[in-house]
LUMNU-219951 format. One line per field, with one value per residue (C-alpha): residue number from 1; x, y, z. Coordinates in Angstrom, 1 decimal, always signed. Example, Ala and Ser with C-alpha at 12.3 -4.5 7.8 and 13.67 -1.06 7.14 Angstrom:
! LUMNU-219951
fivex 1;2
c1 +12.3;+13.7
c2 -4.5;-1.1
c3 +7.8;+7.1
END
This chain:
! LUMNU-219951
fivex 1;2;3;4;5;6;7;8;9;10;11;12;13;14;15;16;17;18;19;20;21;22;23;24;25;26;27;28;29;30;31;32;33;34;35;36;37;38;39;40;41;42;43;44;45;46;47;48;49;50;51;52;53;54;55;56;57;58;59;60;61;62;63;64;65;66;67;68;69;70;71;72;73;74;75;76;77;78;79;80;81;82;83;84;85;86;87;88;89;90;91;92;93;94;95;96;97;98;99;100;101;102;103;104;105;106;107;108;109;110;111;112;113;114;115;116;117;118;119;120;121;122;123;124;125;126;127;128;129;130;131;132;133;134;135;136;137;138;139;140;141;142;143;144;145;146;147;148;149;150;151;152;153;154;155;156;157;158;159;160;161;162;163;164;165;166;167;168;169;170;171;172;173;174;175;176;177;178;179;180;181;182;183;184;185;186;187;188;189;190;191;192;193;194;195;196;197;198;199;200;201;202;203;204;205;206;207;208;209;210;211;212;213;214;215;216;217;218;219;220;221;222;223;224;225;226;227;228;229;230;231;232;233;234;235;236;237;238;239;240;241;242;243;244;245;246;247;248;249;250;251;252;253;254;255;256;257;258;259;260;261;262;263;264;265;266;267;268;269;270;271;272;273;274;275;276;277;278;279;280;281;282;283;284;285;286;287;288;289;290;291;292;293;294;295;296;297;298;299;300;301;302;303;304;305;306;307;308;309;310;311;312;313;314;315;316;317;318;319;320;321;322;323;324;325;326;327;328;329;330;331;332;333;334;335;336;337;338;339;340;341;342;343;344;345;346;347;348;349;350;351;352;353;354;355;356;357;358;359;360;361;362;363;364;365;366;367;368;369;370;371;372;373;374;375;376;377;378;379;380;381;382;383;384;385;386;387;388;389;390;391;392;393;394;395;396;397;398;399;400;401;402;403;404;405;406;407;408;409;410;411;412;413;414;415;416;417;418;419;420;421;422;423;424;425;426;427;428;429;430;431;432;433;434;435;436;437;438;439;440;441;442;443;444;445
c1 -100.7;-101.6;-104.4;-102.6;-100.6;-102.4;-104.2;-101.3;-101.1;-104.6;-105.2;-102.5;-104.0;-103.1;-104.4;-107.7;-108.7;-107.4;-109.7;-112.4;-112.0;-111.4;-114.8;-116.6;-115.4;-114.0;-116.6;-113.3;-113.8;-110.5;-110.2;-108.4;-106.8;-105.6;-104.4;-102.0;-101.2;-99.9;-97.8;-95.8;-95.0;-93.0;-89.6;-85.9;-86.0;-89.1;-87.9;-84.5;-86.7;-88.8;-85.2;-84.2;-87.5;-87.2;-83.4;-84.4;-87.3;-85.5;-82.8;-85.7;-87.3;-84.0;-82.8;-79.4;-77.6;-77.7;-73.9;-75.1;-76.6;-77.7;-77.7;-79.1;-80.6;-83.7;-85.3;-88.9;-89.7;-92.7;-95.3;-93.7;-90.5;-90.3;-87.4;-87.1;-84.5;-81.2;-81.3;-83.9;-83.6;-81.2;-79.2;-80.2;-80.0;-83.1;-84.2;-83.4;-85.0;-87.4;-84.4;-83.3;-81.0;-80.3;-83.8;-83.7;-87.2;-85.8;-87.7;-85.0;-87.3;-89.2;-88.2;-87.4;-85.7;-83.3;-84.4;-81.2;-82.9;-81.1;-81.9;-81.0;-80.5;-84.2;-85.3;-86.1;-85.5;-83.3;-83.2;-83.3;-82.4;-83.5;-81.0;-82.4;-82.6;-79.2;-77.7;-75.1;-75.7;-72.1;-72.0;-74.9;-73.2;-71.1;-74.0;-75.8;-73.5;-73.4;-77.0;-76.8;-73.7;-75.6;-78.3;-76.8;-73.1;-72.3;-68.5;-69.4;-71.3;-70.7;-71.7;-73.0;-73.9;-73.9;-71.5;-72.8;-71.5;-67.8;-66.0;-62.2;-63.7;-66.2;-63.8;-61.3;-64.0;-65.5;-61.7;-60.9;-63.7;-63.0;-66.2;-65.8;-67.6;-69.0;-69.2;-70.1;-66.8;-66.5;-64.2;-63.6;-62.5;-60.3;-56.7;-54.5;-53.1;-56.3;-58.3;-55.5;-55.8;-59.8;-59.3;-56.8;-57.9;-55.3;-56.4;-60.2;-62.1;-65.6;-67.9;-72.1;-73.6;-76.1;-77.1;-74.8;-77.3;-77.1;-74.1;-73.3;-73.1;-70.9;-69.2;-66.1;-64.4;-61.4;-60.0;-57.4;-55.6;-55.8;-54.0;-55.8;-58.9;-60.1;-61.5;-63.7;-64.8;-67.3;-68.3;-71.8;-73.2;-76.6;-75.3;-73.0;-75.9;-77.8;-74.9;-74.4;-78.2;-78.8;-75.3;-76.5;-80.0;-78.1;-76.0;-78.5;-80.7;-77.5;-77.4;-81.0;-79.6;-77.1;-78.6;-81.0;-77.9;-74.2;-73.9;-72.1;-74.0;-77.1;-75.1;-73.7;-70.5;-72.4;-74.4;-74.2;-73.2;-69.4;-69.4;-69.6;-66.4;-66.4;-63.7;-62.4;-63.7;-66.3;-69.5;-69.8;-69.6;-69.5;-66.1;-65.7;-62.4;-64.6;-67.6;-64.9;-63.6;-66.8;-67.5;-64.3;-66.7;-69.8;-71.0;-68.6;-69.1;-66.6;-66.9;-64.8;-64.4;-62.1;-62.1;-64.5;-61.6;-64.0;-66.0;-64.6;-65.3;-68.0;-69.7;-68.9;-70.1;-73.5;-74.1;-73.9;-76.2;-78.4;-78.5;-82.2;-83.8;-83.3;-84.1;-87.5;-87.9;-88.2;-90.6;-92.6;-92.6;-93.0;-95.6;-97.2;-97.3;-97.3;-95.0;-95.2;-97.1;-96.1;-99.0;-96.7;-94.8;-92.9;-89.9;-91.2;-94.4;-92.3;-90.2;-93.5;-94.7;-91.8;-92.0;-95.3;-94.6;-91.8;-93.4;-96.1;-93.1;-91.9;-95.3;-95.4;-92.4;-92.3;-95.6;-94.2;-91.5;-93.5;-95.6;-92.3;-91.0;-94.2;-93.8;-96.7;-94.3;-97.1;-96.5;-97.7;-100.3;-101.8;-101.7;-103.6;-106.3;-106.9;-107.0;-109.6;-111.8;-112.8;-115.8;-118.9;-122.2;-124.9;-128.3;-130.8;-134.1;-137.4;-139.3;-136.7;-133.1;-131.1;-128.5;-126.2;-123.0;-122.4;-118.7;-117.6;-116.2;-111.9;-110.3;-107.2;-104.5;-106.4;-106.6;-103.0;-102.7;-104.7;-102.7;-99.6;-100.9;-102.4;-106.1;-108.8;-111.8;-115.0;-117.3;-120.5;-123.3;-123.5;-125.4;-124.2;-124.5;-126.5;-125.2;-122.0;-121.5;-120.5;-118.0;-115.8;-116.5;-116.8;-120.1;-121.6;-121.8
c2 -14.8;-11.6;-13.5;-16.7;-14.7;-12.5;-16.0;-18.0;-14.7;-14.9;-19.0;-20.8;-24.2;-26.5;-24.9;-26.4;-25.4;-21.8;-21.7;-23.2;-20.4;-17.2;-18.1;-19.3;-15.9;-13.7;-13.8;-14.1;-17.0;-18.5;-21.8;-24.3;-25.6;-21.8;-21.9;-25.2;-23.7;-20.4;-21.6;-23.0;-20.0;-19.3;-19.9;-19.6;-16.1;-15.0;-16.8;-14.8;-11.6;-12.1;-12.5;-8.9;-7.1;-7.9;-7.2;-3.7;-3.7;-4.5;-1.4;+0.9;+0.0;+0.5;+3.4;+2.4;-0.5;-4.1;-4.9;-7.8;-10.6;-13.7;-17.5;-20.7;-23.9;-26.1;-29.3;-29.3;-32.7;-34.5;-37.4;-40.1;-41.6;-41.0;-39.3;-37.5;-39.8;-37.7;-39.3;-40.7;-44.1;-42.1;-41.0;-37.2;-35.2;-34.6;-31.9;-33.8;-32.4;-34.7;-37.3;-38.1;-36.9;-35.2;-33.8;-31.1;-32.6;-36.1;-36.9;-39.1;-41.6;-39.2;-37.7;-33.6;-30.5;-28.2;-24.9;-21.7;-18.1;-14.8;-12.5;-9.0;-8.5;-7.2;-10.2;-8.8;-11.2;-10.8;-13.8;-17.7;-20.8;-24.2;-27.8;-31.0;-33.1;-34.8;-31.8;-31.2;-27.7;-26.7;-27.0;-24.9;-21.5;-21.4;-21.5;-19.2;-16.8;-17.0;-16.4;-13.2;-11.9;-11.7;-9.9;-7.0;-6.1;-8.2;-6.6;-4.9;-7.6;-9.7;-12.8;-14.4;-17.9;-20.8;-23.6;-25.3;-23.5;-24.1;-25.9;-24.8;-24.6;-22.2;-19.7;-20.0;-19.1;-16.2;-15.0;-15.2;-13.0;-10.7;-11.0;-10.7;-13.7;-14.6;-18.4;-20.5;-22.2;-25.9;-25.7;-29.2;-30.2;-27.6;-27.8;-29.3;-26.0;-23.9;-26.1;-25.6;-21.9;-21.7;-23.9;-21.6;-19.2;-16.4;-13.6;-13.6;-10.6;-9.9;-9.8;-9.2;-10.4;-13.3;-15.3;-13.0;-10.5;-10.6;-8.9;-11.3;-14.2;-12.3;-14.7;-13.5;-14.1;-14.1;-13.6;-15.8;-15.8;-18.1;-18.0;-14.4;-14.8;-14.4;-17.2;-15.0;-18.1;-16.9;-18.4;-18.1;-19.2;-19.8;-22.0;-23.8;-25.0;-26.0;-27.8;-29.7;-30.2;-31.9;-34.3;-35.2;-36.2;-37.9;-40.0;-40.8;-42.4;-44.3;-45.5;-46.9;-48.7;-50.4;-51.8;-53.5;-54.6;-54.3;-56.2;-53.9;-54.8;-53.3;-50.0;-47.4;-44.9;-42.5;-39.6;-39.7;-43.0;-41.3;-41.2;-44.6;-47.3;-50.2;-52.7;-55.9;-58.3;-57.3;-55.1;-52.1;-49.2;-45.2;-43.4;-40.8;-39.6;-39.2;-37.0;-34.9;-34.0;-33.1;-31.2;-28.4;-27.6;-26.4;-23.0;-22.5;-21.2;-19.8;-18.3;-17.2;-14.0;-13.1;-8.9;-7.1;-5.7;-2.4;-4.8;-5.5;-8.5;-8.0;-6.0;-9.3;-11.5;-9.3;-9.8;-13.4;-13.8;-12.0;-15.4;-16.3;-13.6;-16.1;-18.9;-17.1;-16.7;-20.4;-20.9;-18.0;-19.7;-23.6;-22.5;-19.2;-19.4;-23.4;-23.7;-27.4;-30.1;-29.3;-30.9;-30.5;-33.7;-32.1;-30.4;-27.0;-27.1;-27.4;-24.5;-22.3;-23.3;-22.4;-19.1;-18.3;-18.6;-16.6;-13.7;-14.1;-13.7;-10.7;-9.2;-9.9;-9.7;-6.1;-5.6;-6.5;-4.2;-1.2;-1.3;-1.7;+1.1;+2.9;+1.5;-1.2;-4.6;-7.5;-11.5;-13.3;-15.2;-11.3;-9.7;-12.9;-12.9;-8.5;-8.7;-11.7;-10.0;-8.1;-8.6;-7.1;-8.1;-7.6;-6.7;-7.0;-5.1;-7.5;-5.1;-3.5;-5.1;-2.8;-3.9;-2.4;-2.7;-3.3;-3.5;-5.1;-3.5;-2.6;-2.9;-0.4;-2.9;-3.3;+0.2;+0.2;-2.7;-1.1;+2.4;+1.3;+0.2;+2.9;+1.6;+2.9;+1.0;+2.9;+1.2;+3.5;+1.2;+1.7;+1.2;-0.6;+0.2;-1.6;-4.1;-4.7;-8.5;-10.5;-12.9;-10.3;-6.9;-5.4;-3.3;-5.1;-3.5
c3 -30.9;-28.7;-27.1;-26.7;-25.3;-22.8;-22.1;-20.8;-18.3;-17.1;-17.4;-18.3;-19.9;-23.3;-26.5;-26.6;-23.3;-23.9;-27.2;-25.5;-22.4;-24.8;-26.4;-23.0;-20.2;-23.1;-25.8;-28.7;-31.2;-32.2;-34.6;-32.9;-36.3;-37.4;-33.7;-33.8;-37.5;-36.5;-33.9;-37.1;-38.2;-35.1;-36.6;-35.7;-37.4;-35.4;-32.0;-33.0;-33.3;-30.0;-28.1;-29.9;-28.9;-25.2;-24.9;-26.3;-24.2;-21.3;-22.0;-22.4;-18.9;-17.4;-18.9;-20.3;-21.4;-19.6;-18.0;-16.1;-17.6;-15.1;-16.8;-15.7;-17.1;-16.4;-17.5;-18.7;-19.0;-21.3;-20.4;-22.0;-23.0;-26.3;-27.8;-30.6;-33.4;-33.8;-37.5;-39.6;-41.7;-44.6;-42.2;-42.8;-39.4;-37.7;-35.0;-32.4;-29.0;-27.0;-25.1;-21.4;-19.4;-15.8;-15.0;-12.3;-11.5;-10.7;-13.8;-15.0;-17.0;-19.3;-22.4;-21.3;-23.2;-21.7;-21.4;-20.5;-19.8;-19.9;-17.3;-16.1;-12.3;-12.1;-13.5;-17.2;-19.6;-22.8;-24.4;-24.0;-25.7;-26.2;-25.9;-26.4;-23.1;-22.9;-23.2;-19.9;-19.3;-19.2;-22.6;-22.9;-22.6;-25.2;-27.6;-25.6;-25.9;-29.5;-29.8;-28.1;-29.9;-32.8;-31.0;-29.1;-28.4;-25.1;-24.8;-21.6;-20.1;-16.9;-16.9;-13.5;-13.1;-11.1;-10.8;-13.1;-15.7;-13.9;-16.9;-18.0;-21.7;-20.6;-18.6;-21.5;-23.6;-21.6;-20.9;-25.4;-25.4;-22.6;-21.0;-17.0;-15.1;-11.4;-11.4;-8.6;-7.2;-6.6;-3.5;-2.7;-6.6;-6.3;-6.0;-3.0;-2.6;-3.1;-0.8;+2.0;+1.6;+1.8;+5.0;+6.4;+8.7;+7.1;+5.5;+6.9;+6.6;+9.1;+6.9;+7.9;+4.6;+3.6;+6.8;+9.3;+10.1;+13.8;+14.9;+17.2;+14.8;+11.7;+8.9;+7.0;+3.6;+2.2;-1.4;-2.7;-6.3;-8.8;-12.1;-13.0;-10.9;-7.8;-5.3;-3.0;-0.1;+2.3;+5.6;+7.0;+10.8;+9.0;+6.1;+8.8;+10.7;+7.9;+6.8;+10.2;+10.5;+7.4;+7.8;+11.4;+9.5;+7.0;+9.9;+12.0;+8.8;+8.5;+12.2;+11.3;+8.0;+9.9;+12.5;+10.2;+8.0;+7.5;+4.2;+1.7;-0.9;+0.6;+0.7;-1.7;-1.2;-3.3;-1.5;+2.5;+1.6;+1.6;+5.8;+5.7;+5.9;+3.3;+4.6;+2.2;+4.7;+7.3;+7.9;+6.9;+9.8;+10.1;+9.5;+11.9;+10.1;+7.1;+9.0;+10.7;+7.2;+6.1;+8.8;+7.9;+4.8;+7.1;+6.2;+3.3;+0.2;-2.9;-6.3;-8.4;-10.5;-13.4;-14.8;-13.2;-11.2;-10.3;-8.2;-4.5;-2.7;-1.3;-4.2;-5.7;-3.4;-3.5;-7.5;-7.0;-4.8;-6.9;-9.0;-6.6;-9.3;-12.0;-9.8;-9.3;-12.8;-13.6;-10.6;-12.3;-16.1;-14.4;-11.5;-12.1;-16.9;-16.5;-19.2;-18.6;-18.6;-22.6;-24.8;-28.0;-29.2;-32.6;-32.3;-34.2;-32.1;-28.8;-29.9;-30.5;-27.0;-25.3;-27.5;-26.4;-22.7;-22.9;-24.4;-21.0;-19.3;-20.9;-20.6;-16.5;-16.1;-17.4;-15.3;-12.5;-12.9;-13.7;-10.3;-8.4;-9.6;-8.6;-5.2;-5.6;-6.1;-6.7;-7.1;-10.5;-9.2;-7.2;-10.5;-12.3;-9.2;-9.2;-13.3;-13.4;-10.5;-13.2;-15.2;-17.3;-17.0;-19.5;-19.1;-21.7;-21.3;-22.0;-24.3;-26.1;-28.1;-25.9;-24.0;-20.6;-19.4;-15.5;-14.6;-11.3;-8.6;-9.3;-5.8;-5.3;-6.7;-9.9;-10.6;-10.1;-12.3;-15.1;-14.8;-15.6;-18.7;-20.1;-19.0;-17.1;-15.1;-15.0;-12.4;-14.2;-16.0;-19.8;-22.9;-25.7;-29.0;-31.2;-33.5;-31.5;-31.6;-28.1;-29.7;-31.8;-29.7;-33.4;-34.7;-37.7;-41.3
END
């Protein structure tokens, strides 16, 4: 496990091709078969005890207790469209995981599973979870959550998330529990009253944050209460232009469409498609009442926060939009660890997979971590290229069996690297002792 491990950091391949590279650049022999064998001893109770060592992990690295935990879901999805039965001939419930649903990677046609990670708002990991594919990922938390209650004591955690996650069951659920919450707002399926108020240019606040940098071009927000929350909406110059830019896009594509046809069959209300008019009798044409509504919504954005009374707005406001940490960490496991393309079609080889990965991520995740705090902060794929710079040469003399050492060259980063893990690199050539085998690294009998 350690070097599949330690692999998927430095060459993140399928199975075979890690075997075939440990033995190839890193002189270890593995069995391919004892490989695809171990990774069935990953079980629920080991995946259970991988989540518990990097919680405690993460606590240690920080130095106290975790009070903010950061929640999201992605889709991973498979070469083919097979999906796993949810019940086999009998009847007898099967471990339904491989099936289709919403993929985030407009992979709607391919069998995919649902992957939710825990983070902390430094990016540490504490746990994650696995859904089969059709799996709506509001209904992901409430299991989620369950998973890490039996893990660590989550009553003085504050759950941020996106809104997603935005379901009455769920906010009843966090709010039973007494768990605080940030969760992304959905402003225009809120009510008539609500939507009024965000609209309403009463009880604005300046407000210099995310996309208001310039002091000539400030936003505000305002907080407005709902049944025990908060609604905090905020209103950015940035976001408002990227709002009115892609619309304008989205309008003038429509011109285009209509001039080639105005059949409504040819046309759907979904989408942009929403701007346009769709009469009983007649050609289809652009509603300007419809774009001017839309228009009211440029720049705006709301979320909304129950407990965490300690927090003001904009203290708030700040915490959520530390939610691009955990948006980073999937781009980490899907670019940087490839946890897909997954070459695993059974459910409990899948789940070791995913497993696997997740320790890589622990591992450079904590890494990462480290040489920020010591003022070096380095991307995945820097670390990966500094670590694999480095190599040993041997030389074997012609009239003797002796054999030397020559290490590469360790620039300044990889030094750093090696440092914060207890390692040293010395660039002086060596003898090695006899009897010391290339493919183990271990001295004979």
């Amino acid at each position: 496990m350690k070097e599949l491990v330690m692999a998927r950091i430095a060459q993140p391949e399928s199975k075979r091709a890690t075997v075939e590279a440990l033995e190839n650049q890193a002189g270890i022999t593995l069995n391919l078969d004892v490989v695809y064998r171990s990774m069935d001893y990953i079980n629920t109770p080991v995946i259970d005890g991988i989540c518990k060592t990097s919680h405690a992990a993460a606590e240690k690295l920080l130095g106290g207790p975790v009070t903010v935990l950061f929640y999201d879901c992605t889709t991973l999805a498979f070469d083919t469209e097979r999906e796993d039965p949810a019940e086999d001939a009998d009847g007898v419930e099967q471990d339904h995981l491989l099936a289709k649903g919403f993929s985030k990677d407009g992979k709607h046609h391919r069998a995919q599973v649902m992957l939710a990670l825990i983070v902390t708002s430094d990016g540490l990991p504490v746990g994650y979870e696995l859904f089969p594919g059709n799996t709506w990922e509001g209904h992901t938390l409430e299991a989620a959550l369950k998973a890490l209650e039996g893990r660590f004591d989550v009553a003085r955690v504050t759950f941020v998330a996106d809104a997603a996650m935005l379901s009455k069951d769920n906010q009843q659920m966090l709010q039973n529990k007494g768990l605080p919450y940030i969760l992304g707002y959905r402003m225009k399926s809120a009510p008539a009253a609500v939507k009024a108020n965000i609209l309403s240019p009463e009880g604005r606040q300046p407000w210099a944050g995310h996309g208001s940098e310039e002091a000539t071009e400030k936003g505000w927000y305002k907080v407005i209460d709902q049944e025990g929350a908060r609604v905090i909406v905020t209103w950015s110059p940035t976001r408002a232009r990227n709002d009115a830019h892609k619309r304008d896009k989205a309008i003038e594509k429509l011109h285009k469409k209509l001039k080639r046809s105005r059949k409504p069959g040819s046309f759907s209300s979904r989408g942009y498609g929403r701007f346009l008019a769709f009469p009983d009798s007649g050609d289809v044409t652009l509603d300007d009442a419809k774009i001017k509504a839309a228009a009211q919504w440029d720049g705006l954005h709301a979320i909304v926060v129950h407990g965490a009374d300690e927090l003001e707005a904009q203290d708030v406001i700040a915490r959520y939009h530390q939610l691009w940490e955990i948006e980073a960490c999937f781009r980490t496991n899907k670019h940087d660890l490839k946890i897909r393309p997954i070459y695993h079609w059974s459910p409990r080889r899948v789940r070791a997979h995913i497993a696997i990965c997740y320790m890589a991520f622990c591992c450079l995740q904590h890494l990462r971590k480290h040489l920020d705090l010591l003022g070096h902060p380095m991307s995945p794929a820097r670390i990966r290229n500094e670590l694999n710079a480095l190599q040993l040469s041997i030389l074997r003399h012609k009239g003797t069996p002796d054999r030397y050492g020559m290490p590469s060259h360790a620039t300044v980063d990889a030094r750093r690297i090696l440092t914060c893990v207890g390692l040293t690199w010395n660039e002086a050539p060596f003898k090695i002792p006899p009897g010391r085998t290339r493919k183990t690294g271990q001295t004979k009998a």
